[in-house]
FIPAKE-522928 format. One record per residue: residue number from 1; residue in three letters; x, z, y of N, C-alpha, C, O in turn. Coordinates in steps of 0.05 Angstrom, whole numbers. Atoms other than C-alpha are relative to their C-alpha. Layout:
<sites>
[NUM; Ala; [X; Z; Y]; [X; Z; Y]; [X; Z; Y]; [X; Z; Y]]
...
</sites>
This chain:
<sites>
[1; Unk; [-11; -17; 20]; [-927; -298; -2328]; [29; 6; 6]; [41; -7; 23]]
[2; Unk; [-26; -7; 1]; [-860; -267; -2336]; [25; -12; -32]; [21; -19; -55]]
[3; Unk; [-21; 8; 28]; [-799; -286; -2385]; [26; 17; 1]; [39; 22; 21]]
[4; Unk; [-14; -28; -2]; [-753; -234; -2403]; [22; -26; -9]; [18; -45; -23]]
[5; Unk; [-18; 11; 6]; [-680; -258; -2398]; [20; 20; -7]; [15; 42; 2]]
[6; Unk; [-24; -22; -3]; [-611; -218; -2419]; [37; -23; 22]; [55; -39; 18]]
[7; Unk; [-26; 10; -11]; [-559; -238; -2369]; [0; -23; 25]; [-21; -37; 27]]
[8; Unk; [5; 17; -19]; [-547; -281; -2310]; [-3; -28; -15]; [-23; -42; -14]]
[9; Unk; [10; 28; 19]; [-539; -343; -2356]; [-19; -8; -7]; [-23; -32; -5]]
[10; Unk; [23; -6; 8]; [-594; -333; -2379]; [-32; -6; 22]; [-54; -17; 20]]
[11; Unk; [18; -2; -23]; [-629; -324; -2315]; [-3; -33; 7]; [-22; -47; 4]]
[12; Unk; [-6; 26; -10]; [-600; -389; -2287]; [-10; -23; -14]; [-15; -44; -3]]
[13; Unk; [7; 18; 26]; [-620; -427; -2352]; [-45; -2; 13]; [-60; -20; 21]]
[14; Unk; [34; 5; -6]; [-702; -404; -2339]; [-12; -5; 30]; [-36; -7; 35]]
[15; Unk; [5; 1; -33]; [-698; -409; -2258]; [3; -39; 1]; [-10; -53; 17]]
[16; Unk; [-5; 32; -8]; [-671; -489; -2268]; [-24; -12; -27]; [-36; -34; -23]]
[17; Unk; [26; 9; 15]; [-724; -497; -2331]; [-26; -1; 13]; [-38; -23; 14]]
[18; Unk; [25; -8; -5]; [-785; -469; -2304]; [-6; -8; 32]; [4; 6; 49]]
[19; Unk; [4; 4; -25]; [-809; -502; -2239]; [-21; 18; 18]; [-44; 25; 14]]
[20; Unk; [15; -25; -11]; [-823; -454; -2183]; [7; 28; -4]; [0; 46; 11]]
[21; Unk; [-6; -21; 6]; [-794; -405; -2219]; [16; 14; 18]; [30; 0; 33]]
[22; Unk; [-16; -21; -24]; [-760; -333; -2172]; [11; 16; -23]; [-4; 21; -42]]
[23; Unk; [-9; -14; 15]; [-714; -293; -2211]; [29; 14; 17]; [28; 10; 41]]
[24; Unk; [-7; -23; -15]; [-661; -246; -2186]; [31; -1; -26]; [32; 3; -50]]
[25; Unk; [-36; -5; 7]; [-576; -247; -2201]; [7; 13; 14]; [-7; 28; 27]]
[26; Unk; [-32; -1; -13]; [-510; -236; -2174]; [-11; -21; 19]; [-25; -39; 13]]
[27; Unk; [0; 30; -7]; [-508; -279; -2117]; [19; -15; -8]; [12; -36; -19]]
[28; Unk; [-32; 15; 3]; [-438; -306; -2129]; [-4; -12; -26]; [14; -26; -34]]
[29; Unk; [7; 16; 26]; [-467; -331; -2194]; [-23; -19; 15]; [-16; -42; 23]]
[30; Unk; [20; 20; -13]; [-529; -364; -2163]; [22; -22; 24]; [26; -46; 19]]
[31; Unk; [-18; 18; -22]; [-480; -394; -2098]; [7; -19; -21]; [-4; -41; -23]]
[32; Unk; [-10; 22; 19]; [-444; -426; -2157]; [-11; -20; -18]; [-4; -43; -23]]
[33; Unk; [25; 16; 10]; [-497; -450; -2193]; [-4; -12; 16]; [-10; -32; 3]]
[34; Unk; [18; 16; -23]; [-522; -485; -2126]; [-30; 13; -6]; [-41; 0; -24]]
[35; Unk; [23; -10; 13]; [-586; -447; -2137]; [-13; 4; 27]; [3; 16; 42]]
[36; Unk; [9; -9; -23]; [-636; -441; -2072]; [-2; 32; 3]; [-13; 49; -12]]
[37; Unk; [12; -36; -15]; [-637; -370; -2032]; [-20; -6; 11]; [-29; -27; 20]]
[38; Unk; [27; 1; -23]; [-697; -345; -1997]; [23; 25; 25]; [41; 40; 18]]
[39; Unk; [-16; -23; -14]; [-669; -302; -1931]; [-30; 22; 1]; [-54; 17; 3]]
[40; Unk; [3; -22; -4]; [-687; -234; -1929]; [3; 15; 30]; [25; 15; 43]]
[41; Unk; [0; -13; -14]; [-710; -194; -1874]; [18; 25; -1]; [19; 42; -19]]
[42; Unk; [-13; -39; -3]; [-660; -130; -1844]; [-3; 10; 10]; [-20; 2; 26]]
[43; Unk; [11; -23; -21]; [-666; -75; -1807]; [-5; 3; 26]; [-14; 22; 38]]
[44; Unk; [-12; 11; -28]; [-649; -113; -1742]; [-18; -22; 2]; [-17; -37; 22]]
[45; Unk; [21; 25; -11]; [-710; -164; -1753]; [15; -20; -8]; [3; -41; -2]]
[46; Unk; [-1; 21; -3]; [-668; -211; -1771]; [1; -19; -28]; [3; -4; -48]]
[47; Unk; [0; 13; 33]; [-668; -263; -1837]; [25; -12; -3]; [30; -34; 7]]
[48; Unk; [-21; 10; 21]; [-608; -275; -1873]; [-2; -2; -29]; [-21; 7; -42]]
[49; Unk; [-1; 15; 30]; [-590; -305; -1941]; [35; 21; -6]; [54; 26; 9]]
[50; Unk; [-17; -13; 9]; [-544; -263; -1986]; [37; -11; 18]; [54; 3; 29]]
[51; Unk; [-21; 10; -4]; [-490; -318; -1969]; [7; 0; 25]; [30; 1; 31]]
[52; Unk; [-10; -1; -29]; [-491; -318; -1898]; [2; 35; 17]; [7; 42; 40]]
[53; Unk; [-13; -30; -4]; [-480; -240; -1898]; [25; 6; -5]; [39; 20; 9]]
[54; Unk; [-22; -4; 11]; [-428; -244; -1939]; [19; -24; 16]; [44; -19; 16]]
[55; Unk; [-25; 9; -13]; [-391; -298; -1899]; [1; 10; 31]; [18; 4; 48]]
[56; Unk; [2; -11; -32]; [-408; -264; -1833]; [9; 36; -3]; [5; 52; 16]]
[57; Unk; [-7; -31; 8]; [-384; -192; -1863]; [-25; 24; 1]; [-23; 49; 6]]
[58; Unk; [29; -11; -2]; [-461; -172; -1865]; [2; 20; -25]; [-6; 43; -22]]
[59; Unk; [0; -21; 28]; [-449; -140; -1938]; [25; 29; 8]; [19; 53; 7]]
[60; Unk; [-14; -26; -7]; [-388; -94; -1918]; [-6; 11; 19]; [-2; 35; 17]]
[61; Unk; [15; -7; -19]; [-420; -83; -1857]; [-14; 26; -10]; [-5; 49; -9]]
[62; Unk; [18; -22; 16]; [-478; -44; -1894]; [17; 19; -19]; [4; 39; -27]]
[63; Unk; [-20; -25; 14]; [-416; -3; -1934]; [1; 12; 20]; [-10; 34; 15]]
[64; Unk; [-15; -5; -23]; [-393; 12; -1869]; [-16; 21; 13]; [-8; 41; 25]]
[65; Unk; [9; -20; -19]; [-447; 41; -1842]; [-13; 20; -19]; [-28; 36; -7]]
[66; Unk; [18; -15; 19]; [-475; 79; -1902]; [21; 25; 5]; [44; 23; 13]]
[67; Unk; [-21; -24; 3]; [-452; 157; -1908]; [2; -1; -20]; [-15; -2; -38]]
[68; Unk; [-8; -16; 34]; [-411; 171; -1963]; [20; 25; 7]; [30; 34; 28]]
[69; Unk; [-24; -32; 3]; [-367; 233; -1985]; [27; -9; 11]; [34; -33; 12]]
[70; Unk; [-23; -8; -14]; [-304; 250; -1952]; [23; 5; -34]; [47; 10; -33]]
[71; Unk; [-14; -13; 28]; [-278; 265; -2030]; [-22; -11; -17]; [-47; -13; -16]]
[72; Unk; [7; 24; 33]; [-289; 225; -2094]; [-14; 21; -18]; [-36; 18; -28]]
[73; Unk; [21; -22; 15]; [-305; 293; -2132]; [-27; 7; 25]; [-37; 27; 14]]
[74; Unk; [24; -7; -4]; [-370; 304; -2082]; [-26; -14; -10]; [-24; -36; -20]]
[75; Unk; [15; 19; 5]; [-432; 283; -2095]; [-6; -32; 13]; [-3; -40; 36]]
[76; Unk; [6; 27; -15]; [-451; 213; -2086]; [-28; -14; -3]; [-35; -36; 4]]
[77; Unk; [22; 9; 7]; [-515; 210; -2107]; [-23; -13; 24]; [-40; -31; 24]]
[78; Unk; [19; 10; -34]; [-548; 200; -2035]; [5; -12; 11]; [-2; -12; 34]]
[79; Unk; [-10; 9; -18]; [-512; 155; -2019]; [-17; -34; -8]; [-28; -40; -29]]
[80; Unk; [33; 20; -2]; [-558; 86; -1999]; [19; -22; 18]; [30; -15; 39]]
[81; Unk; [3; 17; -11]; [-539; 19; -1982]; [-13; -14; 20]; [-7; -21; 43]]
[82; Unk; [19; 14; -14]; [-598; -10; -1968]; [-9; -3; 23]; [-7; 17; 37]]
[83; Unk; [12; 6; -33]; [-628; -38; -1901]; [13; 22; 26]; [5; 41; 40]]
[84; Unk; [-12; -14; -13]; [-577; -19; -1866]; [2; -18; 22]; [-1; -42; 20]]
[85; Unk; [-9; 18; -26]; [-561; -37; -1786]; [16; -23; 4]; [31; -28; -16]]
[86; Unk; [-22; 27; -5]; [-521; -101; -1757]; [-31; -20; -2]; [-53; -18; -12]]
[87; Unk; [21; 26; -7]; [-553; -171; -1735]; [7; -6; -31]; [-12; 2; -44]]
[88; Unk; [-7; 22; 26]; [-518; -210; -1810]; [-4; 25; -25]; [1; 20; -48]]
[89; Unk; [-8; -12; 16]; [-521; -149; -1843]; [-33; -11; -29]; [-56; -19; -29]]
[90; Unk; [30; 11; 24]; [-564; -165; -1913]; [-7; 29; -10]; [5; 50; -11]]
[91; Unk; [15; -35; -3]; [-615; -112; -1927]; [5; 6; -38]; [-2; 29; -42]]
[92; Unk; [8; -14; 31]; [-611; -102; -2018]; [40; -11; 8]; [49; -33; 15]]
[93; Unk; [-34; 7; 4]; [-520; -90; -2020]; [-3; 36; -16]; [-11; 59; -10]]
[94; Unk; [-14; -21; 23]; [-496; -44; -2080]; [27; -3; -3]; [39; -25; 1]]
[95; Unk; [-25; -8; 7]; [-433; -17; -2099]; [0; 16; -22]; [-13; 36; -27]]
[96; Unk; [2; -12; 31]; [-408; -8; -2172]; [18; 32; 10]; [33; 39; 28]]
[97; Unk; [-16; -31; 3]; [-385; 66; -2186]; [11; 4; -29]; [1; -4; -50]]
[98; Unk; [-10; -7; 28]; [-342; 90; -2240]; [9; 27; -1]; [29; 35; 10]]
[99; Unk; [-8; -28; -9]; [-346; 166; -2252]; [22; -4; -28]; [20; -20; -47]]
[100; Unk; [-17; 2; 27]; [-283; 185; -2299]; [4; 37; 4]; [4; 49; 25]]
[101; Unk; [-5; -27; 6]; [-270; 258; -2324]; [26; 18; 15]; [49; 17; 5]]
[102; Unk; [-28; -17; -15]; [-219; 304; -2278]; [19; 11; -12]; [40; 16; -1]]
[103; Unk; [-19; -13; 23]; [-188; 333; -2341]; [-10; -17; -22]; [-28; -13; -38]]
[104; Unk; [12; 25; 14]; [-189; 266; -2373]; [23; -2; -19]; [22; -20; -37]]
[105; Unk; [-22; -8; 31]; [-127; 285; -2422]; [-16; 14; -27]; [-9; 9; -50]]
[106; Unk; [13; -17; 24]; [-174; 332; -2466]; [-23; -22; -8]; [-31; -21; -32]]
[107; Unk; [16; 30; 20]; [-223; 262; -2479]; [14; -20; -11]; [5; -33; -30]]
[108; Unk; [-12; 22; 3]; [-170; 215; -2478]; [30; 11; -23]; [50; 22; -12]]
[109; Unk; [-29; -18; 7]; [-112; 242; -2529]; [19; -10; 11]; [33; 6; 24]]
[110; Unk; [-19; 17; 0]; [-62; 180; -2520]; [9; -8; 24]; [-7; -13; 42]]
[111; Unk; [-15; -7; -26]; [-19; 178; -2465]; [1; -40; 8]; [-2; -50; 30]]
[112; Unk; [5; 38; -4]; [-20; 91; -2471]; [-35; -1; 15]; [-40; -12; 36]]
[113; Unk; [31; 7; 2]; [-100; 93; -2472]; [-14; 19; 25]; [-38; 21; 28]]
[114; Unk; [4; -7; -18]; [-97; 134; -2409]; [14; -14; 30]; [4; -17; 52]]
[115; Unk; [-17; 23; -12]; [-41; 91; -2375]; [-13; -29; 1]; [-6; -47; 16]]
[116; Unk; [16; 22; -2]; [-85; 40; -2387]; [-24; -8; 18]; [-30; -29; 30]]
[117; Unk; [29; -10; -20]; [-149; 71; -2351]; [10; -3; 24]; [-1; -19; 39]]
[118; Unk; [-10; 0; -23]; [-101; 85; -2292]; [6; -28; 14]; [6; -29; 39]]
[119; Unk; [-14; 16; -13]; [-77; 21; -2280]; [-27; -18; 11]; [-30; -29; 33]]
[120; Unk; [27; 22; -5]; [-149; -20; -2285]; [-16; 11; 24]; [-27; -2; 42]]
[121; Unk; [11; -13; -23]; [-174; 38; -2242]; [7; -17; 32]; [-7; -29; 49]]
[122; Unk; [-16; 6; -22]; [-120; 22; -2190]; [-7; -25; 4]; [-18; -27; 26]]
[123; Unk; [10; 29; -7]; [-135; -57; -2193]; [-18; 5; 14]; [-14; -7; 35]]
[124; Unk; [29; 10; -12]; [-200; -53; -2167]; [6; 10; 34]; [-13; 3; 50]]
[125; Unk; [-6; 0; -22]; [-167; -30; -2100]; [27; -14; 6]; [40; -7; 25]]
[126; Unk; [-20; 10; -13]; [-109; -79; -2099]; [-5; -31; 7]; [-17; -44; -10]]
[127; Unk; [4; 22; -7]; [-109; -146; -2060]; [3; -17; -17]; [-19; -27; -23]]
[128; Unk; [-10; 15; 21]; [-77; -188; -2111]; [-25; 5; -29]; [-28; -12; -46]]
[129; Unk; [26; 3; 25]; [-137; -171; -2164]; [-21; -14; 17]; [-34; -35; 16]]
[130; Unk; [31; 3; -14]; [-187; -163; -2115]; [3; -42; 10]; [-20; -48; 16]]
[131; Unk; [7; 20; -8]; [-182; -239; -2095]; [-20; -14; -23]; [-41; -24; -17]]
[132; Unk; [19; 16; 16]; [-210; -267; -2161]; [-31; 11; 7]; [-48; -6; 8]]
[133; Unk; [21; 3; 3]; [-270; -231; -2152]; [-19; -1; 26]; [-43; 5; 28]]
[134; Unk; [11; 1; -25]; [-277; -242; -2076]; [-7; -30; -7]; [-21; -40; 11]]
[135; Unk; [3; 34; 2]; [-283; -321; -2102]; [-32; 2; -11]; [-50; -15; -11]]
[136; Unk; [34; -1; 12]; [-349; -291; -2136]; [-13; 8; 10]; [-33; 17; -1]]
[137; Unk; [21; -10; -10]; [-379; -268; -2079]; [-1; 31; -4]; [-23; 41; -3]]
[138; Unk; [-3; -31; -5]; [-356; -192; -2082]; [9; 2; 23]; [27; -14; 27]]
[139; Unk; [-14; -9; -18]; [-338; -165; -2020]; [28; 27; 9]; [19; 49; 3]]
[140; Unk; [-18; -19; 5]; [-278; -118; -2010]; [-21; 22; 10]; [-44; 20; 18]]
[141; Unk; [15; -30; -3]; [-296; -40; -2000]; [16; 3; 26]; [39; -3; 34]]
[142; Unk; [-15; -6; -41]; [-289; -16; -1924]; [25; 27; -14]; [25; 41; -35]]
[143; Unk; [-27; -7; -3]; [-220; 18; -1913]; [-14; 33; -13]; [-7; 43; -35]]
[144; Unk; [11; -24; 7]; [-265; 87; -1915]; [5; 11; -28]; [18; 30; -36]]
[145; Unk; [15; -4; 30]; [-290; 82; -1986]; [27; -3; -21]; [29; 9; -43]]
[146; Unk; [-19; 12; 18]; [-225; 50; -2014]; [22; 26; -4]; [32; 33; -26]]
[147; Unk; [-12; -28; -4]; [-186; 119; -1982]; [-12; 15; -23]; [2; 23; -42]]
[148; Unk; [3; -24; 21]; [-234; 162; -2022]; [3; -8; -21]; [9; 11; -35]]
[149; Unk; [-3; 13; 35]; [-229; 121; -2091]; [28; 11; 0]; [29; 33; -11]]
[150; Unk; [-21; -1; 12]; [-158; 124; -2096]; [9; 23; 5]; [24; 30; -13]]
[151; Unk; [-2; -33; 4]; [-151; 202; -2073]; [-14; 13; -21]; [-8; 35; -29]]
[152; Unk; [23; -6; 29]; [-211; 203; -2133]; [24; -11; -21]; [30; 5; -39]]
[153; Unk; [-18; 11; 29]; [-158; 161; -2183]; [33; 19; 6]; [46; 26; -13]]
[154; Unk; [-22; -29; 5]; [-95; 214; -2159]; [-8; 21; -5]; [9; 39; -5]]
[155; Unk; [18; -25; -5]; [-143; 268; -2164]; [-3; 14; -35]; [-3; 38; -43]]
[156; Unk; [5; -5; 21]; [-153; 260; -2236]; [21; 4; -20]; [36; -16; -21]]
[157; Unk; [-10; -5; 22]; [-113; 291; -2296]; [16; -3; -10]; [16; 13; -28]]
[158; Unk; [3; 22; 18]; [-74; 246; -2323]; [17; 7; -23]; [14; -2; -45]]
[159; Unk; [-5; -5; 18]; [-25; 285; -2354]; [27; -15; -19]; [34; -12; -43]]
[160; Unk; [-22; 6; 13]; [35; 248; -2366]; [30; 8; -9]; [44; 24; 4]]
[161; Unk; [-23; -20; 6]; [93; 267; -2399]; [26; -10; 20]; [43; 5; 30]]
[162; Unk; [-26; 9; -22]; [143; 220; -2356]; [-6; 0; 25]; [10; -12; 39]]
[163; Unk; [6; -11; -26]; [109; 240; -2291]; [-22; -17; 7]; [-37; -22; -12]]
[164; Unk; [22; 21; -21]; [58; 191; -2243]; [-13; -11; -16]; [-36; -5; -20]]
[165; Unk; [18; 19; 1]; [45; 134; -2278]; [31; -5; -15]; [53; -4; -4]]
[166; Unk; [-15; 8; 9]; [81; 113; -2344]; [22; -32; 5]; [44; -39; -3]]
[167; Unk; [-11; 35; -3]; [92; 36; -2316]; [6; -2; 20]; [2; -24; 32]]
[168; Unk; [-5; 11; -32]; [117; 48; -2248]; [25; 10; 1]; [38; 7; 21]]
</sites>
């Protein structure tokens, strides 16, 4: 049978209850848990385990080689991780997206509550953030992808009255 969980907690809770049990996280939550991997076949024949992609650069790897847009406003819809080339590369690797509005002054009225958006935006491409969540098993974004994000976060709106970026 199946057991419906909400959340990795959750997950981790009925995977260490239920003997035998296969259920499906984050790895960087499972690694920490100590939780067994199975390796996964890739496109190269070969079997890796989430973790030994990710410490062999198997996960950015598969960014790397995926096409994406040249520009943050194109579409991105076609764009496909999965079972991608390389010996370490691991075959199921996603990347979060965050679309935000180009004329994001006419949703947002408040010039704070847009200064706000900008700056969290910007974290997610700076070293100094990005380490906490490289400790969870995220991988940084290839140089490529990180180019078009942040020509995507100047690109947009913002509309301030004291120019760039109220906090800089």
């Amino acid at each position: 049978g199946t057991t419906a969980v909400e959340g990795s907690g959750q997950m981790v809770e009925c995977i260490n209850e239920a003997n035998g049990a296969i259920g499906y996280l984050e790895s960087g939550h499972g690694w920490a848990e100590s939780l067994q991997e199975i390796s996964l076949q890739n496109l190269d024949g070969n079997y890796v385990t989430s973790k030994e992609a990710y410490l062999n650069g198997g996960i950015t790897g598969a960014a790397s080689e995926a096409m994406t847009p040249i520009n943050a406003a194109h579409d991105w819809s076609k764009v496909d991780f999965i079972d991608k080339g390389g010996k370490g590369t691991y075959p199921i690797v996603l990347m979060s997206y965050i679309y935000v509005r180009r004329e994001l002054y006419r949703y947002i009225q408040h010039e704070e509550e847009r200064g706000l958006l900008k700056l969290f935006l910007e974290a997610f491409y700076k070293p100094e953030y990005f380490e906490d969540c490289h400790k969870l098993g995220f991988s940084h974004v290839p140089t490529s992808i990180r180019e078009v994000a942040i020509q995507g976060i100047n690109g947009i709106e913002w509309a301030f009255t004291g120019g760039e970026n109220m906090w800089k």
